[in-house]
C-alpha positions as CSV (number, residue, x, y, z in Angstrom):
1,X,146.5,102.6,-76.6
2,X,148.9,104.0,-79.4
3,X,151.1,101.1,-79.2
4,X,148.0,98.5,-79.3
5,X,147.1,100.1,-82.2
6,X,150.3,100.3,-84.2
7,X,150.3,96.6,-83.4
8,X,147.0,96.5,-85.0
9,X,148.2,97.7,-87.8
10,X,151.3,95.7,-88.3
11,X,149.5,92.4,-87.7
12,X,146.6,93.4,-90.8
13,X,149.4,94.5,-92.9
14,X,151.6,91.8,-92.8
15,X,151.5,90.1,-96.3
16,X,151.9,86.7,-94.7
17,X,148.8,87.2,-92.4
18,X,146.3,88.8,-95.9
19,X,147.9,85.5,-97.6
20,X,146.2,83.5,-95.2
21,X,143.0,85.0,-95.0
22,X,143.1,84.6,-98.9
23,X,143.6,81.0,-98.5
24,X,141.3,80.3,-96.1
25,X,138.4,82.4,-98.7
26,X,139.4,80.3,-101.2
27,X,139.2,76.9,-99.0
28,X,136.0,78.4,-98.1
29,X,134.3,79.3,-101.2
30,X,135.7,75.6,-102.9
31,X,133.7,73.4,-99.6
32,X,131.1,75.6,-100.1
33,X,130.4,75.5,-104.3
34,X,131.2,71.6,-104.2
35,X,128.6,71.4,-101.3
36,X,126.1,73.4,-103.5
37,X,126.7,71.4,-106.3
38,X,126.3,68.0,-104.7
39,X,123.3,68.9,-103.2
40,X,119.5,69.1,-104.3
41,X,116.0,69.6,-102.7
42,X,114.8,66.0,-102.0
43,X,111.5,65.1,-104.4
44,X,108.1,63.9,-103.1
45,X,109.3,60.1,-104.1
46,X,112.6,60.1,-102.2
47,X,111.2,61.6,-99.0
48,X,108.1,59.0,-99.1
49,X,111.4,56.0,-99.9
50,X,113.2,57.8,-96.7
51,X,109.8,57.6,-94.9
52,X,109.4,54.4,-95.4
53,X,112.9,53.3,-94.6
54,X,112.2,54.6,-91.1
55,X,109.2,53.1,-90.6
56,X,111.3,49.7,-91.1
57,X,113.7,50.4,-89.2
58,X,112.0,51.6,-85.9
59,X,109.7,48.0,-86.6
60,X,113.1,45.6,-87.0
61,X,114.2,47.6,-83.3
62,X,110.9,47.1,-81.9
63,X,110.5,43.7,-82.8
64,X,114.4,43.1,-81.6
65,X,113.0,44.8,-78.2
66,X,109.9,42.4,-78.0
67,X,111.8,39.2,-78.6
68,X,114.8,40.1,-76.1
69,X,111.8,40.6,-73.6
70,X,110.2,37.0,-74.8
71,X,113.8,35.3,-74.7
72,X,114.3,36.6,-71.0
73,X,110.8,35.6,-69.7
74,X,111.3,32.3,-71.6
75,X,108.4,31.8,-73.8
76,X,110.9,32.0,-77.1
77,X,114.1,29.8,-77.4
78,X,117.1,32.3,-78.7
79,X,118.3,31.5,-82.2
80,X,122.0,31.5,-83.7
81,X,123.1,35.6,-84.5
82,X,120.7,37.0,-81.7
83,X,121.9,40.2,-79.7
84,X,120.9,39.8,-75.8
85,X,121.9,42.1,-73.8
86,X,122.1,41.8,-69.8
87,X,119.0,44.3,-70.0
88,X,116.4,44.5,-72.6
89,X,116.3,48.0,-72.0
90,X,119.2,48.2,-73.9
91,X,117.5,48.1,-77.3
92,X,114.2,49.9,-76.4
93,X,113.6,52.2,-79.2
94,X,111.3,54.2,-77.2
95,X,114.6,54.8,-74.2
96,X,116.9,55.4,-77.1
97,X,118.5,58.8,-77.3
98,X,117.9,59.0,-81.1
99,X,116.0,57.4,-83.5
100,X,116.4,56.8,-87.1
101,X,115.1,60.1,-89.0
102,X,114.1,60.8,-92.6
103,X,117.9,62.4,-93.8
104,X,119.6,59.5,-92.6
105,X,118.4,57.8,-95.6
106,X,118.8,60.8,-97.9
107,X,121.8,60.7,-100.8
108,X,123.2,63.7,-102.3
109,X,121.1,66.0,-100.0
110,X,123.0,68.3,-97.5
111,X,121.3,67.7,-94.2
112,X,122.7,70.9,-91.9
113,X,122.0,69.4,-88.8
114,X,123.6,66.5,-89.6
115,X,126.7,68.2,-91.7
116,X,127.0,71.4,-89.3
117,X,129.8,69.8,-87.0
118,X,131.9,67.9,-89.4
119,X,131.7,71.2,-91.1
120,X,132.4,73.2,-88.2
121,X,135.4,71.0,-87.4
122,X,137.0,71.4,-91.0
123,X,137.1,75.4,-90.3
124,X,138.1,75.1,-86.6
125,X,141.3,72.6,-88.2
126,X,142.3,75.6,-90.5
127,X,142.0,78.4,-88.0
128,X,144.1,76.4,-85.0
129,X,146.9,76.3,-88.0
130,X,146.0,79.7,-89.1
131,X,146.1,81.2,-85.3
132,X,149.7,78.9,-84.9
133,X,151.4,80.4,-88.0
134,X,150.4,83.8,-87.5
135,X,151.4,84.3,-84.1
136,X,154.4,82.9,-85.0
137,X,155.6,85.1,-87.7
138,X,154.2,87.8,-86.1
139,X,156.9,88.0,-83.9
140,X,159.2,86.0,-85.2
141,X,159.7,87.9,-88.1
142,X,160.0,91.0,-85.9
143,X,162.9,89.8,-83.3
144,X,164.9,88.2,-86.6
145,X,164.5,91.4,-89.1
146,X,165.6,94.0,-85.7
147,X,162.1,95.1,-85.9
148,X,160.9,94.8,-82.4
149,X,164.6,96.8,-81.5
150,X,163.3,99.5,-83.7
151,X,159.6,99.1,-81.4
152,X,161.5,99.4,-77.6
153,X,163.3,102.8,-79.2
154,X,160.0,104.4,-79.1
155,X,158.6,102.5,-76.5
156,X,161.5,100.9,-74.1
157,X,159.8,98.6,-72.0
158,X,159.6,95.2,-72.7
159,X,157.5,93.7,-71.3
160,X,154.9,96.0,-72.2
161,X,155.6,95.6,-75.9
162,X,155.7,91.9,-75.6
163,X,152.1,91.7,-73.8
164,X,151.0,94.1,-76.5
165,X,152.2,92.0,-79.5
166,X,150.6,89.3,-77.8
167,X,147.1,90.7,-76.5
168,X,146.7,92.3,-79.8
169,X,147.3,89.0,-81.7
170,X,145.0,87.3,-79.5
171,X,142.3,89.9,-80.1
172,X,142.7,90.0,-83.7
173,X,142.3,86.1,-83.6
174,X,139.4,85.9,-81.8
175,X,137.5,88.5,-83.9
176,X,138.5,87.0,-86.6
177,X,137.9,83.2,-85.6
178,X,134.5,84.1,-84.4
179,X,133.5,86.3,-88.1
180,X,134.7,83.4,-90.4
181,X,133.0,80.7,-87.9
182,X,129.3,82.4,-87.9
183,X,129.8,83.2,-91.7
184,X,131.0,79.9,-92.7
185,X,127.9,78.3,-90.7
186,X,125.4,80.8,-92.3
187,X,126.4,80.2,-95.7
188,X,126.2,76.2,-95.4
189,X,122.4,76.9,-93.5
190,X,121.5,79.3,-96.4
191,X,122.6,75.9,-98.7
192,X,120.4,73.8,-96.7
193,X,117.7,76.2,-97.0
194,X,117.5,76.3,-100.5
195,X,119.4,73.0,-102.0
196,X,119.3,70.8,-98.8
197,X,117.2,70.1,-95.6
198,X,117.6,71.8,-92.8
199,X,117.1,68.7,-90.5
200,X,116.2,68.9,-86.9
201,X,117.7,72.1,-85.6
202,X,116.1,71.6,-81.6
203,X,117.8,73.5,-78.9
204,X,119.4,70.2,-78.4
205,X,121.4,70.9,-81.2
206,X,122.7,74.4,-81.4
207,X,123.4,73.6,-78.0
208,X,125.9,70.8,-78.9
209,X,127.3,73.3,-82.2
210,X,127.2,76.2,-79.4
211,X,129.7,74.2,-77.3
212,X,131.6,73.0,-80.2
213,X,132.0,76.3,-82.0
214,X,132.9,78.1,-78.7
215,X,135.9,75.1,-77.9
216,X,136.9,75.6,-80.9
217,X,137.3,79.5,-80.7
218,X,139.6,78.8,-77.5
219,X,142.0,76.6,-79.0
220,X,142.3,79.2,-82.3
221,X,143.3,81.4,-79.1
222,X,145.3,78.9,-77.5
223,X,147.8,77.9,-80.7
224,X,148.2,81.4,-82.1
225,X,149.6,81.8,-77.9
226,X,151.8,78.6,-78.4
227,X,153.1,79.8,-81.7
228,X,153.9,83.3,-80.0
229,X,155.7,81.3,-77.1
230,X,157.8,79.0,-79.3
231,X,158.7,81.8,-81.7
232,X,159.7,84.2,-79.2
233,X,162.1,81.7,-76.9
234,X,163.5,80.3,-80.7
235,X,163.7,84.3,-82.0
236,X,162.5,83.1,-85.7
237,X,159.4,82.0,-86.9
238,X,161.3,78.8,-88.3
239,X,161.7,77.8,-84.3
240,X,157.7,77.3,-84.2
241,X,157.8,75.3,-87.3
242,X,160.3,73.1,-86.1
243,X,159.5,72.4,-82.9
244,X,155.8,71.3,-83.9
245,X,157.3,69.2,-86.5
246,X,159.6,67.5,-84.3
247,X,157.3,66.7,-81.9
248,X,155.0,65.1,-84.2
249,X,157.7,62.9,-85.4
250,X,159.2,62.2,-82.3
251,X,156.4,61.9,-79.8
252,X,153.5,61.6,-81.6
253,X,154.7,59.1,-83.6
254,X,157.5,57.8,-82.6
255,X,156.4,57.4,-79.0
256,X,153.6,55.9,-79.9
257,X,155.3,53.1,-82.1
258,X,157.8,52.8,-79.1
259,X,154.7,52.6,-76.6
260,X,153.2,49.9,-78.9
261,X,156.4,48.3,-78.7
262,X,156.0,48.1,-74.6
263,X,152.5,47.1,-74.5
264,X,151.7,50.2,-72.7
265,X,148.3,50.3,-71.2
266,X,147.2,53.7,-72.2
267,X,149.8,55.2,-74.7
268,X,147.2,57.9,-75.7
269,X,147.3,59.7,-72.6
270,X,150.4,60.8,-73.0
271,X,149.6,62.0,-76.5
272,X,148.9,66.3,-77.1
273,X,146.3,65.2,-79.8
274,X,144.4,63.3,-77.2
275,X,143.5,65.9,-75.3
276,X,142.9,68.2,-78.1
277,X,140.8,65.6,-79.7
278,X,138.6,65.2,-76.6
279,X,138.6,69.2,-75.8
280,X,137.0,70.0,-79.8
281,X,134.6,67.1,-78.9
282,X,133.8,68.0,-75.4
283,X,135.1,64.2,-74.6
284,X,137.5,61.0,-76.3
285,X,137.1,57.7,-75.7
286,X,140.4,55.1,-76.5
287,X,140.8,51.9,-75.6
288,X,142.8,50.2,-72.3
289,X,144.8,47.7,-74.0
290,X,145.3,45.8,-69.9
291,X,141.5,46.7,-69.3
292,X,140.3,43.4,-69.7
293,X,143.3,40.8,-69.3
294,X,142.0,38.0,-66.9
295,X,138.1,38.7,-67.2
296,X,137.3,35.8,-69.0
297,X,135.2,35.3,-71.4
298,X,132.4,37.9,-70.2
299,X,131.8,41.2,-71.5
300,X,134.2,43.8,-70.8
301,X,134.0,47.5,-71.8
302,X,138.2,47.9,-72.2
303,X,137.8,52.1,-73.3
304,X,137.7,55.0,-70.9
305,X,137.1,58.4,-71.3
306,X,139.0,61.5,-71.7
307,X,136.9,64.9,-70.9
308,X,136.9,68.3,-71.8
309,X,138.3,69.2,-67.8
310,X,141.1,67.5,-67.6
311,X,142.3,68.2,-71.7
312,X,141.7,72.0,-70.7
313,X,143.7,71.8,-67.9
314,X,146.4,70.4,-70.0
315,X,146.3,72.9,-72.9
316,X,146.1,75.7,-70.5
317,X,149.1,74.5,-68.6
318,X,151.4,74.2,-71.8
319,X,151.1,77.3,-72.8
320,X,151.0,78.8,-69.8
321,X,154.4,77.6,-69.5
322,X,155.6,78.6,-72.6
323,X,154.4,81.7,-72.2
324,X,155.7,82.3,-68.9
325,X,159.3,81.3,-70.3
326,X,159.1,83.2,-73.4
327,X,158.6,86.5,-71.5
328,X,161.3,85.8,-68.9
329,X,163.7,84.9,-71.9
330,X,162.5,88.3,-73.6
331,X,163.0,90.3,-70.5
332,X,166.6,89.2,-70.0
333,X,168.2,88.8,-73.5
334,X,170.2,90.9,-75.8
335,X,168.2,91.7,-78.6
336,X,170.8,92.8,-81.2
């Protein structure tokens, strides 16, 4: 318990770590004052315009509906620029999962239900680089500067000390992550409240942010592990850095160029940001460039889907095997 909480208290007092949390205040407080600013309570006239807008809108779909139905059953002859789908059904307004609604046709007004999750993915973006960083100079700085040699004099087993830096890092994240999340969202609801809409806020939707918010809490945990892993095999925080960099120029751009080269099929399933992408989102679709080769002229639906299962797996399994190799490498090498 001692040595969790000296950890403790060497993460918070790192200046690199209260710089951070400064930054991400100030990247905070900026979204949210422009927000404010560009927002206002909608008048009596422009709710009654948006009103109307919708009313329009739901009659063009329903009259869309009833001709596909009269095209199919013959009594109306289809014209040049109409949409027929196989099934009518289709295009049913009334089969539809959502509907046009009032702030869809709002300017200037902050709709929360409609902004929460671009929001929400703005703050997740800044924690995954915070939680990377930190847990990479955490202990990078420590093995470099003879710091964690100083650490094993008083307490002279490794791998406890290792699994401490890292537990307490993980800890600290997750508090932290989950804090700045809920108070981040609150602020922008408060905004909404009073300069904004609040839009439809069902259990439908805080089920969706729910997901979204808790995803996004796991990969915060998740880099801050990889930056710890990549740190600790490289002994400097500058390893991290590097490797992350190189990848993205090599694979994640390079690869890709080459794969477009090739004609692969499916270059993005070999990409890390695919599955990242469809683990935030719950799922990712991308297109199957050989999907529909040799189907003619018909309709053919050339994407498939990446879920949130599989891109778990894959995260998981990455830094579980960094992790497994930084704390072999630890266990074994000289540290002077």
């Amino acid at each position: 318990m001692n040595l969790v909480r000296a950890e403790l208290e060497r993460l918070t007092a790192r200046r690199f770590v209260q710089l951070m949390v400064v930054l991400l205040l100030v990247a905070f407080a900026v979204t949210a004052a422009t927000t404010l600013a560009g927002s206002h309570r909608p008048s009596t006239e422009e709710l009654d315009r948006a009103r109307a807008a919708v009313n329009e809108q739901v009659a063009n779909m329903e009259a869309a509906h009833d001709r596909c139905l009269r095209v199919k059953a013959g009594t109306a002859a289809p014209e040049e620029g109409d949409y027929l789908p196989a099934d009518c059904a289709e295009i049913d307004p009334a089969r539809m999962e959502q509907l046009p609604v009032v702030s869809d046709y709002l300017s200037g007004v902050l709709v929360f239900a409609n902004q929460a999750r671009p929001l929400l993915y703005f703050l997740i973006a800044f924690l995954v680089l915070f939680g990377f960083l930190v847990g990479a100079s955490y202990i990078g700085a420590d093995l470099n500067s003879g710091g964690v040699v100083n650490l094993l004099l008083w307490r002279p087993q490794r791998m406890a000390v290792l699994g401490a830096k890292l537990g307490t890092l993980l800890g600290g994240l997750l508090v932290f992550a989950a804090v700045a999340s809920a108070a981040y969202l609150s602020v922008f609801w408060l905004i909404a409240q009073g300069a904004g809409l609040p839009g439809r806020l069902d259990g439908e939707f805080w089920q969706s942010l729910g997901g979204t918010y808790g995803r996004g809490l796991v990969l915060v945990l998740l880099a801050g592990a990889l930056g710890f892993a990549i740190a600790t095999l490289g002994r400097h925080t500058s390893a991290a850095l590097g490797t992350v960099a190189a990848y993205l120029v090599v694979w994640e751009l390079g690869a890709r160029l080459v794969f477009q080269i090739l004609d692969a099929a499916r270059p993005d399933a070999w990409m890390l940001s695919t599955y990242i992408a469809a683990w935030v989102n719950g799922q990712a679709r991308f297109l199957n460039y050989h999907a529909c080769q040799g189907e003619g002229s018909g309709f053919c639906d050339g994407f498939y889907t990446v879920t949130w299962a599989p891109s778990l797996a894959v995260l998981l399994g990455l830094t579980a095997v960094l992790l497994v190799a930084a704390f072999s490498t630890f266990r074994r090498r000289d540290l002077i």
